[in-house]
C-alpha positions as YAML, in Angstrom:
chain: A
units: angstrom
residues:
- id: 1
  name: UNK
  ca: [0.00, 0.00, 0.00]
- id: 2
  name: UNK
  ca: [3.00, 2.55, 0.88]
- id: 3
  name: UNK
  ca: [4.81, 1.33, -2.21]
- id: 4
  name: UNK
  ca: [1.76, 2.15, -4.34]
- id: 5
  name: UNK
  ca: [1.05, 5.76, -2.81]
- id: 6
  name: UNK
  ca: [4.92, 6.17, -3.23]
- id: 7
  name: UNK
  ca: [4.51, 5.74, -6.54]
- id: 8
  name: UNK
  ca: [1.19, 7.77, -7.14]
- id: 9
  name: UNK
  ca: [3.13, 10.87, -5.60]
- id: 10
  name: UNK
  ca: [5.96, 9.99, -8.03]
- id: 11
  name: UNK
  ca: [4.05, 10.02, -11.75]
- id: 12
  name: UNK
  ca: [2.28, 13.30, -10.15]
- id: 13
  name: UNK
  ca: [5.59, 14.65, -9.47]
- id: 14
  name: UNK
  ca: [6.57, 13.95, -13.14]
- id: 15
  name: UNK
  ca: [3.41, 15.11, -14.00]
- id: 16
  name: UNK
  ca: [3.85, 18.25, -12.36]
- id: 17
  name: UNK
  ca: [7.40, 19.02, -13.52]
- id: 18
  name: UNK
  ca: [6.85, 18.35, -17.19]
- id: 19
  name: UNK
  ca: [3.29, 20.75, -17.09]
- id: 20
  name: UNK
  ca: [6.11, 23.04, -15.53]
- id: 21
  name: UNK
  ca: [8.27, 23.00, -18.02]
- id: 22
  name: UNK
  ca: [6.00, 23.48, -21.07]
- id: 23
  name: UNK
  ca: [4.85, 26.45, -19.90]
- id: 24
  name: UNK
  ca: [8.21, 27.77, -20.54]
- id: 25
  name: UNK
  ca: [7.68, 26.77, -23.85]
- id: 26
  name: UNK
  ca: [7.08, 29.04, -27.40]
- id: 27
  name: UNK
  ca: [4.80, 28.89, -29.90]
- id: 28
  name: UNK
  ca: [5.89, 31.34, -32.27]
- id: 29
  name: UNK
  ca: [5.40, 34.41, -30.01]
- id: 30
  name: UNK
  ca: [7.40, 37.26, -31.45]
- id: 31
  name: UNK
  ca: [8.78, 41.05, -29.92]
- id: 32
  name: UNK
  ca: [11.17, 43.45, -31.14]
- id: 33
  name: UNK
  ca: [13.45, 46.51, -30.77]
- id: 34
  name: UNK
  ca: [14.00, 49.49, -32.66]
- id: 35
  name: UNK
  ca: [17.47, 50.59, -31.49]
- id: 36
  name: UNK
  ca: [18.92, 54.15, -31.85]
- id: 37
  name: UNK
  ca: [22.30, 55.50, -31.33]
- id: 38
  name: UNK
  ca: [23.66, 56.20, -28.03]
- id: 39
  name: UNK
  ca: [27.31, 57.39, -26.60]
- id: 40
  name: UNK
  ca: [28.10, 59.35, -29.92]
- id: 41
  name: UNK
  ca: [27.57, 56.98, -32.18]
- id: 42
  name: UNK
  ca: [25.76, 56.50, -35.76]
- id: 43
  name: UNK
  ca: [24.88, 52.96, -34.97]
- id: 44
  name: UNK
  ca: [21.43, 51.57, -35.11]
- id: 45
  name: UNK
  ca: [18.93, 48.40, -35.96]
- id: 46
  name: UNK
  ca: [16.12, 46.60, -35.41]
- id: 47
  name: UNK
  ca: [16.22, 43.05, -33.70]
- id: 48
  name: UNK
  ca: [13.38, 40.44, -33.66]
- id: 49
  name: UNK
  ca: [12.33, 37.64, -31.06]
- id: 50
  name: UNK
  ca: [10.75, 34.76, -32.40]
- id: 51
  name: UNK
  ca: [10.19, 31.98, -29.37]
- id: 52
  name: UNK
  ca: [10.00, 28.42, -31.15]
- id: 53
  name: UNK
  ca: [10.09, 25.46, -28.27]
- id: 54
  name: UNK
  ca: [13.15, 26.09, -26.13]
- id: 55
  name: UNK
  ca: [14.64, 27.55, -28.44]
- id: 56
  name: UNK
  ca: [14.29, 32.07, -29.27]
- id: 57
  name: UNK
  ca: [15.39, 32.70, -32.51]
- id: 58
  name: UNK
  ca: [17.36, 36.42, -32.78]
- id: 59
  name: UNK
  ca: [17.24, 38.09, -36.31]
- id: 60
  name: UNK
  ca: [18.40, 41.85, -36.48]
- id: 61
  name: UNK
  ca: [20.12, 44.16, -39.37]
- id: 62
  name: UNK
  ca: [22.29, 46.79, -37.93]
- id: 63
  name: UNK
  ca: [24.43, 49.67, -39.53]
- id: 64
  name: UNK
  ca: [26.55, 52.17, -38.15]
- id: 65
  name: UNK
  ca: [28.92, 49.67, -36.60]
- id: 66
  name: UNK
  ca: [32.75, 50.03, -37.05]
- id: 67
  name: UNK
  ca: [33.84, 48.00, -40.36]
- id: 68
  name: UNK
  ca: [34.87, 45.12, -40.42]
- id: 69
  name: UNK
  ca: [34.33, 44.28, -36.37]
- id: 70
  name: UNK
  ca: [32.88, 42.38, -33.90]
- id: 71
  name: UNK
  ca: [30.34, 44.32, -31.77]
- id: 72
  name: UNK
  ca: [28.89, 42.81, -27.97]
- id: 73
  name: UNK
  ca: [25.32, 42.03, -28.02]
- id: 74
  name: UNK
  ca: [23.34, 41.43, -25.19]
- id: 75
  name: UNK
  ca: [19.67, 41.80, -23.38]
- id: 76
  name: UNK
  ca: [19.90, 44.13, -20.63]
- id: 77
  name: UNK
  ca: [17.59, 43.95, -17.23]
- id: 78
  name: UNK
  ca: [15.86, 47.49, -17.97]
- id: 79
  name: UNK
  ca: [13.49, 48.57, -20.54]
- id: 80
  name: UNK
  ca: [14.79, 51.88, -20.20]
- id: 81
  name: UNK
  ca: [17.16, 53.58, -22.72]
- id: 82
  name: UNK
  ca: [17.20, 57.27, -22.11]
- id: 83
  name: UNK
  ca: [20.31, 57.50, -20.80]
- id: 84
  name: UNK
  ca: [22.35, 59.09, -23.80]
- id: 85
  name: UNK
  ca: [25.38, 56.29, -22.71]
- id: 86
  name: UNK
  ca: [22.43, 53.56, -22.57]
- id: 87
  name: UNK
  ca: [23.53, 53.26, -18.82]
- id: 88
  name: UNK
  ca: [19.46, 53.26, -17.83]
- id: 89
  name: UNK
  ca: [19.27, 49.90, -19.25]
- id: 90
  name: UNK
  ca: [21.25, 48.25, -16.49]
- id: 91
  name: UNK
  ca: [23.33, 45.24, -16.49]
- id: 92
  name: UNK
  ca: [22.64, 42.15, -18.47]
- id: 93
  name: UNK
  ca: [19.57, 40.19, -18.15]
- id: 94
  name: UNK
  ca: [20.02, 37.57, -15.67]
- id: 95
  name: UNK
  ca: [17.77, 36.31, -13.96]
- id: 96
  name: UNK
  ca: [19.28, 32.83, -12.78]
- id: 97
  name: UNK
  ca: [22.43, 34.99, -11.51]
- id: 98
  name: UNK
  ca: [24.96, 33.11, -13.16]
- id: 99
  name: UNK
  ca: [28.38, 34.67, -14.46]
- id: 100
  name: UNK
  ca: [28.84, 35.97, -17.83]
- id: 101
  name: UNK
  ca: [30.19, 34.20, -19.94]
- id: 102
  name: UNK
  ca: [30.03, 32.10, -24.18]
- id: 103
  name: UNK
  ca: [26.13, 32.46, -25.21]
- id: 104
  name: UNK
  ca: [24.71, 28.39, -24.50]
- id: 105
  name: UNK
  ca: [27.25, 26.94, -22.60]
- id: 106
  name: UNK
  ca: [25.10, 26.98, -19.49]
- id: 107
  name: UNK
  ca: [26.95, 28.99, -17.23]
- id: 108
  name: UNK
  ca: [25.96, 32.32, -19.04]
- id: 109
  name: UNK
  ca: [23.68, 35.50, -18.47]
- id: 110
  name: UNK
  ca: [20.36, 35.19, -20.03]
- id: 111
  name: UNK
  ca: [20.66, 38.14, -21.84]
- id: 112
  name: UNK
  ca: [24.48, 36.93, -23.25]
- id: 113
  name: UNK
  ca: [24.06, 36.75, -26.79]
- id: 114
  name: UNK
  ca: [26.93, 36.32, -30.06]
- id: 115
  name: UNK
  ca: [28.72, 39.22, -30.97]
- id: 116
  name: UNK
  ca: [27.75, 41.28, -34.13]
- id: 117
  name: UNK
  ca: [29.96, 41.13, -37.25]
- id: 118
  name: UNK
  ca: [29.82, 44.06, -38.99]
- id: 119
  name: UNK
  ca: [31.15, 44.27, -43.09]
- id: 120
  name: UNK
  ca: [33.26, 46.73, -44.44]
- id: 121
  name: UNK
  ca: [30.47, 49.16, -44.70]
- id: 122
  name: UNK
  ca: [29.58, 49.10, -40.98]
- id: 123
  name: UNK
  ca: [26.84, 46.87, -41.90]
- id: 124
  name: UNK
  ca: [25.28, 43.19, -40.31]
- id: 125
  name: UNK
  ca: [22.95, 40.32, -40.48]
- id: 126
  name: UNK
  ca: [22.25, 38.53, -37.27]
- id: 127
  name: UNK
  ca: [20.83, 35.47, -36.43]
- id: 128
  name: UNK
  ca: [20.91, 33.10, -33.92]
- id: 129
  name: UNK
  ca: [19.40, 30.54, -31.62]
- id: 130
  name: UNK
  ca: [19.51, 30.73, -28.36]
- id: 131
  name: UNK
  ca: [17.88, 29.06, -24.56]
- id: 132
  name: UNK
  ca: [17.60, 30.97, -21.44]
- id: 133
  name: UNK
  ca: [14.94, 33.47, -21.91]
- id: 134
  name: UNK
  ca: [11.57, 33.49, -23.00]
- id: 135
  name: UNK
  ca: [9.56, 36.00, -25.11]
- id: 136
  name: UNK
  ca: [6.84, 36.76, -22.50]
- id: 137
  name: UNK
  ca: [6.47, 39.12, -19.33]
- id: 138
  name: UNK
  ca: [7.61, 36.27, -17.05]
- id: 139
  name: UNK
  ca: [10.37, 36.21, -14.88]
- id: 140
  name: UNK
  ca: [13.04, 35.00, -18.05]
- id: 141
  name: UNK
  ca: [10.96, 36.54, -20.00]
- id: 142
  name: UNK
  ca: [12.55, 39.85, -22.18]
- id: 143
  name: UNK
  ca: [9.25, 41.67, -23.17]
- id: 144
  name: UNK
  ca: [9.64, 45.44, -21.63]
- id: 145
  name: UNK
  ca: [13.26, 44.90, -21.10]
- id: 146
  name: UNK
  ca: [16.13, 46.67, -23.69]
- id: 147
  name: UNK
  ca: [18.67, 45.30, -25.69]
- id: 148
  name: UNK
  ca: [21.87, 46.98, -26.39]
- id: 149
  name: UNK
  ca: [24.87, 47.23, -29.19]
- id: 150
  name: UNK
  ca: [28.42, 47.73, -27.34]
- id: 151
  name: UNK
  ca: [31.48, 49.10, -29.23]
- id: 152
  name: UNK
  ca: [33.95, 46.81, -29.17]
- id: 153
  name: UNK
  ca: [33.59, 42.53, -28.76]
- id: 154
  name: UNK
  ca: [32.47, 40.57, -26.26]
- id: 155
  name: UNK
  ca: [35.39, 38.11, -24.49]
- id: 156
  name: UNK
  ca: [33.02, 36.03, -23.22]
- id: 157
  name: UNK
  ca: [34.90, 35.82, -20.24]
- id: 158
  name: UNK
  ca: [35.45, 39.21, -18.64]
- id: 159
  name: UNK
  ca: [33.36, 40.21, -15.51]
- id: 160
  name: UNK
  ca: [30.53, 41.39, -15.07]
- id: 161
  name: UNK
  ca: [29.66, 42.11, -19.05]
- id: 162
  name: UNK
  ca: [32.30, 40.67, -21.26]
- id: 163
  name: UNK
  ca: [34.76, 43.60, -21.47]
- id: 164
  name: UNK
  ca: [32.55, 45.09, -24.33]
- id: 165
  name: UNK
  ca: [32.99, 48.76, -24.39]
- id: 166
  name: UNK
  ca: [30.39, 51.37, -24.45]
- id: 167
  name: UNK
  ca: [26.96, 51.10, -25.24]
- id: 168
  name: UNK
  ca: [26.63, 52.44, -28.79]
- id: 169
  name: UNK
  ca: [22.77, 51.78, -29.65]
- id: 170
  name: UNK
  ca: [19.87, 50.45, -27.36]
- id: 171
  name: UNK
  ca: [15.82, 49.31, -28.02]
- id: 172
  name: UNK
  ca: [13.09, 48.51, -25.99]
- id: 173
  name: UNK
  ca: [11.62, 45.02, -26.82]
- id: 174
  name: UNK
  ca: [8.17, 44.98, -27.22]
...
């Protein structure tokens, strides 16, 4: 009888965890930024959010940059970029307060994201797919919060944001 209770507790344990865990699930639900220059800078761009499963895909076109260079690219905890040095916006979305550090190795910022590669024109594509935050209010979630263009590359290493310069261009995602 105790074995068979045991076990009743256990599948509604599972159950419980795995109802858990597809909430944090997407189904296509988009946001995006419009992001204007800050610091001095010409650069701007527009970034979109599209949450599929656990995975949010990142799309964005950016100009402005410096040629031919890598630029740090990250979600930041405030949806607030009035600052004129983008310094409203906070520090880097993280919610699970883990160290920064390579976007998906697990012991990362939420808001960590692959640097920008700009051509010789100052120009760039972006995509990428990334875990760790979910396109929704929630509390991973990045809707209201900003997202932010740095000068110079992310190291991936460097604490508390990657070594990665001033903040040259900043959106609210919505």
């Amino acid at each position: 009888m105790i074995k068979q209770i045991s076990l009743v507790f256990g599948a509604l344990a599972a159950i419980s965890l795995v109802a858990c865990q597809s909430m944090e699930d997407g189904n296509g639900q988009k946001a995006s930024a419009s992001l204007d220059s800050r610091s001095g800078s010409n650069a701007k761009g527009t970034v979109n959010f599209v949450w599929q499963g656990h995975d949010v895909l990142v799309t964005g076109n950016f100009s402005g940059l410096k040629p031919n260079a890598e630029q740090g690219f990250h979600v930041h905890e405030k949806g607030d970029c009035s600052a004129p040095d983008a310094m409203s916006a906070g520090g880097h979305f993280n919610p699970d307060t883990k160290s920064h550090g390579m976007p998906g190795s697990g012991s990362n910022h939420a808001g960590d994201m692959p640097n920008i590669k700009s051509d010789a024109n100052g120009n760039a594509s972006y995509s990428a797919k990334l875990i760790g935050f979910a396109v929704n209010s929630g509390p991973n979630g990045i809707l209201g919060r900003s997202v932010v263009v740095h000068r110079d590359p992310d190291d991936y290493k460097s604490q508390p944001a990657g070594n990665s310069g001033p903040r040259i261009a900043c959106g609210l995602i919505k």
